[in-house]
C-alpha positions as CSV (number, residue, x, y, z in Angstrom):
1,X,347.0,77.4,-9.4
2,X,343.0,78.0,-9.4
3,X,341.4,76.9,-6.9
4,X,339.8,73.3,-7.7
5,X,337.3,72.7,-5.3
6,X,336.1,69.2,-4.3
7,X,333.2,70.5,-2.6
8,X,330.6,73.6,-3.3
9,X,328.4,74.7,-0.9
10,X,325.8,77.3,-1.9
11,X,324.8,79.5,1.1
12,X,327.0,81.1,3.6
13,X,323.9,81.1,6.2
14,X,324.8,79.5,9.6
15,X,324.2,76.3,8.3
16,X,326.2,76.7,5.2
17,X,329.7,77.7,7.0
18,X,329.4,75.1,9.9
19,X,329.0,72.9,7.0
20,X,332.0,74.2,5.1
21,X,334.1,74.7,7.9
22,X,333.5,70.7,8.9
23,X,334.1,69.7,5.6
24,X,337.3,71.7,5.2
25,X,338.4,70.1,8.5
26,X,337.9,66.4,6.6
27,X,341.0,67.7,3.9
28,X,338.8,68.5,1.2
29,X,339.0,71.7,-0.8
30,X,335.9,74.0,-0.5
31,X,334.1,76.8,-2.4
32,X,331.4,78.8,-0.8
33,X,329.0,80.8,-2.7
34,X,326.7,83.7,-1.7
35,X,324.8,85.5,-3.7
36,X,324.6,88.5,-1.3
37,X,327.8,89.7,1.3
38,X,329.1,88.7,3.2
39,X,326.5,87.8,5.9
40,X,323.3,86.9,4.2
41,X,319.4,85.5,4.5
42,X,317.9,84.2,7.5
43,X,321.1,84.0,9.7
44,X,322.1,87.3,10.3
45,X,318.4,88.2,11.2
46,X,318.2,85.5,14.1
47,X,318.1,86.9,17.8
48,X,321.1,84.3,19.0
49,X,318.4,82.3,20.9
50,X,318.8,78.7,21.5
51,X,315.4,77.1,23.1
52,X,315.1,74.0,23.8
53,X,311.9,72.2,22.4
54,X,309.4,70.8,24.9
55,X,309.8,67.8,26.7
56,X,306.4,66.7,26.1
57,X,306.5,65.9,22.2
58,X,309.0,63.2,20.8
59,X,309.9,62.4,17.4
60,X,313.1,61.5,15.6
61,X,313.7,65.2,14.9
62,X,313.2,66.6,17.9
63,X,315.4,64.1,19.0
64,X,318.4,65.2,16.8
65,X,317.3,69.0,17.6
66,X,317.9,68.3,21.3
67,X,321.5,66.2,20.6
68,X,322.6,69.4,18.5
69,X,322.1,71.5,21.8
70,X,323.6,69.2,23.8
71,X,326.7,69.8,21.2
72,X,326.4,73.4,21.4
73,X,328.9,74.4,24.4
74,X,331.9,71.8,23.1
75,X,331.3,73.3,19.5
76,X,331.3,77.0,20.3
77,X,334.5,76.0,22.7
78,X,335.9,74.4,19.2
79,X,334.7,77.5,17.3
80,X,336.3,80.3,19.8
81,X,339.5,78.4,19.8
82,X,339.6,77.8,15.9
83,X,338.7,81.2,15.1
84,X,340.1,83.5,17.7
85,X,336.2,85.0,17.7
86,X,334.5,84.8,21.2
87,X,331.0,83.5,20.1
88,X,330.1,84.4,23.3
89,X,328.1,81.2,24.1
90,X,326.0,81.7,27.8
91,X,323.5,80.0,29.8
92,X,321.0,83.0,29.6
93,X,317.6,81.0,30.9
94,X,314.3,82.1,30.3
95,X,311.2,82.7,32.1
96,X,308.0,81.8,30.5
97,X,304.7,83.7,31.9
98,X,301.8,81.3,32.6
99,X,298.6,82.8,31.3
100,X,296.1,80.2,32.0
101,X,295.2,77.2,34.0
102,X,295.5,74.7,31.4
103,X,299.1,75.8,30.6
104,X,299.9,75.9,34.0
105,X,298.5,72.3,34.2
106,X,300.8,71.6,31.2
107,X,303.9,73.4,32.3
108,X,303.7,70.9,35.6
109,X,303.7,67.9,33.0
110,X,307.0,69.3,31.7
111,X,308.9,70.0,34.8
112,X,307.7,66.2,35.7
113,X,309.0,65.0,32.5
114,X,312.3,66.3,32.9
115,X,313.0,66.0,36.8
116,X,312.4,62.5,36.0
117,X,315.3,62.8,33.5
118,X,317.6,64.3,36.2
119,X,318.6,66.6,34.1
120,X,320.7,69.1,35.8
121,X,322.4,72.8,34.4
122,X,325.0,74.0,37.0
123,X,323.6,71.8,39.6
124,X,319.6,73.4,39.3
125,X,316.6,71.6,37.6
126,X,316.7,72.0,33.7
127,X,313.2,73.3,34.1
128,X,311.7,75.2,37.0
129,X,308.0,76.2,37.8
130,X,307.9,79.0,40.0
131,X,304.9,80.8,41.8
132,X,303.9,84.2,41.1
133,X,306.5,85.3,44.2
134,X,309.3,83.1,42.8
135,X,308.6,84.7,39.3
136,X,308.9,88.5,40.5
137,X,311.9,87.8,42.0
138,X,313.8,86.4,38.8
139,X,312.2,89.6,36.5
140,X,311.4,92.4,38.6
141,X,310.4,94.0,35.9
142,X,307.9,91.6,34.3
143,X,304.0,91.3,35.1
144,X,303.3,88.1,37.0
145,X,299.6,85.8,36.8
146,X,298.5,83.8,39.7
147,X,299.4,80.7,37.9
148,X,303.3,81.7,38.0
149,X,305.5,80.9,35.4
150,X,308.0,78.2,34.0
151,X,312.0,78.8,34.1
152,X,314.5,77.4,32.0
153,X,317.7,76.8,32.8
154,X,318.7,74.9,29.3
155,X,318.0,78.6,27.3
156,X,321.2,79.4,25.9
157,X,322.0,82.5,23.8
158,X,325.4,83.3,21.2
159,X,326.1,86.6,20.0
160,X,325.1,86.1,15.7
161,X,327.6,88.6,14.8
162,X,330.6,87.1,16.5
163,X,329.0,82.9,15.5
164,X,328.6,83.8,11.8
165,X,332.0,86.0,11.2
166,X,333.5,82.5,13.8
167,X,333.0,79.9,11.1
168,X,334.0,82.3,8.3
169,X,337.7,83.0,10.0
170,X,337.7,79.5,10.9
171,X,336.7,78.1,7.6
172,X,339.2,80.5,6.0
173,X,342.0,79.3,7.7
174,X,341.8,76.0,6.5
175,X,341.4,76.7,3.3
176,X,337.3,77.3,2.3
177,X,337.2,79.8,-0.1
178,X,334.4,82.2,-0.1
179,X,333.0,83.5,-3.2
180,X,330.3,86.8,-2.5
181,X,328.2,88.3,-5.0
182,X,327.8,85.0,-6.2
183,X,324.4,83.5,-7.2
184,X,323.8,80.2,-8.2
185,X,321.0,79.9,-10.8
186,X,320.7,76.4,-10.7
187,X,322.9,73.1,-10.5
188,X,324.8,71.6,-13.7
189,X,323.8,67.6,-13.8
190,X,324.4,65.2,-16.4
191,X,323.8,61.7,-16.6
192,X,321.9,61.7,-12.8
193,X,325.7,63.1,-11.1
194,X,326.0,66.5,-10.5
195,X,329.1,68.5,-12.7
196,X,328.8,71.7,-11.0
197,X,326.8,74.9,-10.6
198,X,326.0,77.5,-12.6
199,X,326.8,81.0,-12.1
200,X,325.6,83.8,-14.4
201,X,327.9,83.1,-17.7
202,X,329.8,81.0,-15.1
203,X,329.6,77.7,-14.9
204,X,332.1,75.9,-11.7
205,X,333.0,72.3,-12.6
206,X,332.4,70.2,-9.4
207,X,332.0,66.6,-8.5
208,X,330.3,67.4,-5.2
209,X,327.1,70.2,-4.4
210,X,325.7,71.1,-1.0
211,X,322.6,73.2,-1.3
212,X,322.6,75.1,1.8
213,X,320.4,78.2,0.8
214,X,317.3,78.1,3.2
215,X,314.1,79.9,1.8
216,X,316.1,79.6,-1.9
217,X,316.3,75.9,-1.7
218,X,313.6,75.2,-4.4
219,X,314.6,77.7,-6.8
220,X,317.5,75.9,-7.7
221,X,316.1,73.2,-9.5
222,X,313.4,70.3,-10.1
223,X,315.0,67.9,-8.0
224,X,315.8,69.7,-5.0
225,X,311.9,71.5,-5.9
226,X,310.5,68.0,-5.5
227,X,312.6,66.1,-2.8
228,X,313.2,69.7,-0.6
229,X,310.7,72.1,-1.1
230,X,310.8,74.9,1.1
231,X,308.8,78.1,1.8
232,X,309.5,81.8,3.0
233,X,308.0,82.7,6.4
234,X,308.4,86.1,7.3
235,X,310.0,87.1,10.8
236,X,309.8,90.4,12.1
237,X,311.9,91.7,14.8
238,X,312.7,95.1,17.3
239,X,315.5,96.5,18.8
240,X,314.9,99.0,21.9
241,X,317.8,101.0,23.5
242,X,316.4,100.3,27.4
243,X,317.9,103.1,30.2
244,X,318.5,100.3,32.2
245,X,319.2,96.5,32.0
246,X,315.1,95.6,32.4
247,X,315.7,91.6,32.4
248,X,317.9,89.1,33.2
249,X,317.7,86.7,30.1
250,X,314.3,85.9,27.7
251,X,311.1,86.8,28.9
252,X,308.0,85.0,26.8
253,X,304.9,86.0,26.8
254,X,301.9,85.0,24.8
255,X,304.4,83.4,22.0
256,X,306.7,86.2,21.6
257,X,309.6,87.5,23.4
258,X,311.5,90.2,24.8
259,X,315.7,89.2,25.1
260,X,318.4,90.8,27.1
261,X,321.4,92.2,24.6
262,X,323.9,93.2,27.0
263,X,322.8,96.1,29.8
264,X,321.0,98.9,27.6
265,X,319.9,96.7,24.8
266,X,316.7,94.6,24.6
267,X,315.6,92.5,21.5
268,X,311.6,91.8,20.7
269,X,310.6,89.1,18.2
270,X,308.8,88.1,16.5
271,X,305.7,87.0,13.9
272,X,305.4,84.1,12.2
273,X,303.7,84.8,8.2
274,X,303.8,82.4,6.3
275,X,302.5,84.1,3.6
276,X,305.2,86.7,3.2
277,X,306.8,85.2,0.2
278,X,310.3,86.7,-0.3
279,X,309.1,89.9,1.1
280,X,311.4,91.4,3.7
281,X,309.8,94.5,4.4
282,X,309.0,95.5,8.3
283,X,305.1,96.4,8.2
284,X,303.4,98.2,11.0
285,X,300.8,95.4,11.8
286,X,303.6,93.3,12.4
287,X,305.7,95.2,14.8
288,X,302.0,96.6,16.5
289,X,301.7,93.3,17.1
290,X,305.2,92.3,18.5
291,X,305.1,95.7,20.7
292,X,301.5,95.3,22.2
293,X,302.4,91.8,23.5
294,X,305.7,92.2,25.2
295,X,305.1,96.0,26.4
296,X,301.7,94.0,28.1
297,X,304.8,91.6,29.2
298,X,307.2,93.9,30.6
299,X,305.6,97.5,30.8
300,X,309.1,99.6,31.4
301,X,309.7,98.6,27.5
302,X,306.8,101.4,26.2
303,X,309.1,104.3,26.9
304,X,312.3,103.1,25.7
305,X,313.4,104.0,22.0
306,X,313.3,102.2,18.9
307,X,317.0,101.9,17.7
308,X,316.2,99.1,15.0
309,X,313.1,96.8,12.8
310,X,313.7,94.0,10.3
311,X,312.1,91.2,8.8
312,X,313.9,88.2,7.7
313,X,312.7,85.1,5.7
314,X,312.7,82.0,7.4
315,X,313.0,78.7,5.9
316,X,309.9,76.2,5.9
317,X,309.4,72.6,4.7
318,X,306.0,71.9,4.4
319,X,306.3,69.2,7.4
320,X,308.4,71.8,9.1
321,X,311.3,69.8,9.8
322,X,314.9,70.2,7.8
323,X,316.2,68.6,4.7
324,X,319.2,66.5,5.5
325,X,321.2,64.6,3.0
326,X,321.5,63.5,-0.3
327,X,319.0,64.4,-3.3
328,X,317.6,61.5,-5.0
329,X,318.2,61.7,-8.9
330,X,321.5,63.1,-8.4
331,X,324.9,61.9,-7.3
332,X,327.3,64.0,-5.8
333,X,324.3,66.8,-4.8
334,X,323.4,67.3,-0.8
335,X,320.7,69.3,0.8
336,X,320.9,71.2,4.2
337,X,317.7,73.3,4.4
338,X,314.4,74.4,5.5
339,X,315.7,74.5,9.5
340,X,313.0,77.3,10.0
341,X,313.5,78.4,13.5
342,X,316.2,76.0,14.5
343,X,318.9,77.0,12.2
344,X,321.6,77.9,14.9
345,X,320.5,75.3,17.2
346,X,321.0,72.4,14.1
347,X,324.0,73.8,13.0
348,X,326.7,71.8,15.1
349,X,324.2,68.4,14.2
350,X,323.9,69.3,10.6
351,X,328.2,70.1,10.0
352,X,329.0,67.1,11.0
353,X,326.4,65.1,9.4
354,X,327.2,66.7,5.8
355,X,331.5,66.5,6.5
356,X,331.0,63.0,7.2
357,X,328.1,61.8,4.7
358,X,330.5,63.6,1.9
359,X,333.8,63.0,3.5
360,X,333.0,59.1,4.4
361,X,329.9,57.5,2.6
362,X,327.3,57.8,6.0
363,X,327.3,59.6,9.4
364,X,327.1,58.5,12.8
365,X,323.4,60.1,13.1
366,X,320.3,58.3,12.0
367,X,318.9,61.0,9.6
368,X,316.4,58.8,8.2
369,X,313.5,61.3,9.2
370,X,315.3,64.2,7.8
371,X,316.2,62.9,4.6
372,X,315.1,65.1,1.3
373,X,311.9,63.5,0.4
374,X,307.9,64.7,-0.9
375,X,305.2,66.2,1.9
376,X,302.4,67.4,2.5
377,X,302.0,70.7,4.9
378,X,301.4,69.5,8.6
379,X,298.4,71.4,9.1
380,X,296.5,69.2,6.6
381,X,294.9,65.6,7.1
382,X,292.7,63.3,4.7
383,X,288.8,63.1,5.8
384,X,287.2,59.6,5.7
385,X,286.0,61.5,2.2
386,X,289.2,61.5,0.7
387,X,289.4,65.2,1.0
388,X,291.9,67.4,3.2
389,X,290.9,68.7,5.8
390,X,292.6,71.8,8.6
391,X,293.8,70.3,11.9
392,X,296.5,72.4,14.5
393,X,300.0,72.6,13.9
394,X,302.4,74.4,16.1
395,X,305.9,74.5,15.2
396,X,308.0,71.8,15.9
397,X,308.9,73.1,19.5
398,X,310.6,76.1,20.9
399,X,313.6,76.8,18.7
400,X,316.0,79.7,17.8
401,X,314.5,83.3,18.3
């Protein structure tokens, strides 16, 4: 007999198979549709980083974003067991360079924060600050500053590969079906409930929709357009074959990074344009701009080879935090997008919230902040004249690299 799906989720991103899996795991049949194969978009382009955001900035998301870490080691525990894959979940830590006075004077605040917390990884302080002696000794390698440098232990790191190909073999052996070379042009609904999506001359009756395709999200129709619009932002990335292992873990420097990948293997990410469109082409300003920092950060990279480049397209909201929930003006039709640079790190969160919102009516989380809704970019704010106006905005915290 056909497959009959009660659920379809579009996207087989990270975000997109946790999802599935979960749901799969509450008894309900499950189609998965990806337009490209079988590891597409944003995902496979991440560096396996999981950074947690600073300690100094609180909201409702960042709140969630830090619960979803705290999942991280029992879910990739459950995720190695279910799939037979080694995710290959570590504590790697990273050492943050301190350039300036100010940011030393702020790195302080931070270790305060949390050692008032208690917060312990393997009996050391969650955060560290180290002097410029300290430093050297943790990355021989790296340059040091007089105002030393601030150590993570919480940095975590998963191999992508292994994650993504994980909740695939998992998914599949509980019965999610994966459909590649599959693109969704847009989302049947009649009568405000959703009756299924639409696939070239293809259209797959369903009762149930979970709109899981990142920078895609808002080309799938109106509704999701208005309630979860989302933008491309252009991430490039290096890989270098290194003679030697050169660091320990992740190394940042003047907002990018240079990551350990096993002992002859050394990542280096990334930009941030955020006016790439869907343009995933590796440029040479980009990656002169990636290599000029971190070879300044770690000088032994400048003679190593270049083995790989790539850009990928990472999801934005406008407010830069995730859509998470249902979509107003449509029963049956869930959104789980625009995680930007916290994809990986959300993804244990975001499962379970979509399993049991679909599986049970509401979730244990308060999502309230996330839910699909209208917004204006963050970087905007209304003058006393009515007019907007340009003020800061930083991302929403460290996040996945």
């Amino acid at each position: 007999m056909e497959h009959q799906p009660d659920v379809i989720v579009i996207g087989a991103g990270v975000i997109g198979l946790c999802s599935a899996w979960r749901l799969a795991q509450q008894g309900l049949k499950v189609t998965v549709l990806e337009q490209d194969e079988p590891i597409p978009g944003a995902s496979v382009n991440s560096l396996g980083v999981l950074a947690y955001p600073t300690p100094l900035r609180q909201s409702p998301f960042l709140s969630l974003h830090r619960e979803s870490l705290g999942m991280f080691p029992q879910f990739a525990q459950e995720l190695t067991e279910a799939s037979g894959i080694d995710v290959q979940f570590t504590r790697c830590g990273s050492m943050e360079i301190i350039p300036t006075e100010p940011q030393r004077e702020q790195a302080e605040k931070e270790v305060k924060v949390v050692n008032a917390q208690r917060l312990k990884v393997d009996g050391r302080p969650a955060l560290e600050l180290l002097s410029t002696r300290e430093a050297k000794q943790v990355e021989r390698e790296a340059i040091t500053t007089e105002f030393g440098a601030l150590y993570s232990n919480l940095t975590a790191q998963v191999s992508v590969d292994n994650l993504l190909h994980a909740l695939r073999a998992a998914g599949e052996k509980i019965g999610v079906v994966y459909r590649n070379g599959c693109r969704a042009q847009h989302i049947a609904i009649g009568r405000e409930k959703v009756k299924g999506v639409a696939c070239g001359s293809e259209t797959m009756l369903c009762p149930r929709v979970v709109a899981c395709t990142g920078a895609w999200t808002s080309q799938l129709g109106p509704l999701l357009k208005r309630n979860a619009y989302v933008e491309p932002v252009r991430g490039q990335a290096i890989l270098l074959e290194t003679p030697r292992r050169l660091l320990q873990g992740v190394l940042k420097w003047k907002k990018k990074y240079v990551i350990a990948l096993g002992e002859n293997l050394a990542a280096l990410g990334s930009t941030t344009e955020k006016d790439s469109g869907f343009d995933i082409s590796a440029t040479p300003q980009g990656l002169l701009e990636i290599l000029t920092i971190t070879t300044e950060a770690l000088p032994a990279l400048a003679s190593c080879a270049v083995k790989r480049v790539w850009a990928g397209l990472r999801p934005a909201a406008l407010d830069s935090k995730p859509y998470l929930g249902p979509v107003p003006g449509a029963e049956g039709l869930y959104v789980a997008a625009g995680h930007y640079k916290v994809g990986f790190g959300f993804a244990p969160l975001t499962g379970e919230v979509i399993a049991q919102l679909i599986a049970e009516g509401d979730c244990a989380h308060d999502i309230s902040a996330l839910l699909p809704r209208l917004c204006e970019p963050v970087n905007k704010k209304k003058r006393k004249d009515g007019q907007a106006s340009e003020s800061p905005a930083g991302d929403a915290g460290n996040g996945d690299l």
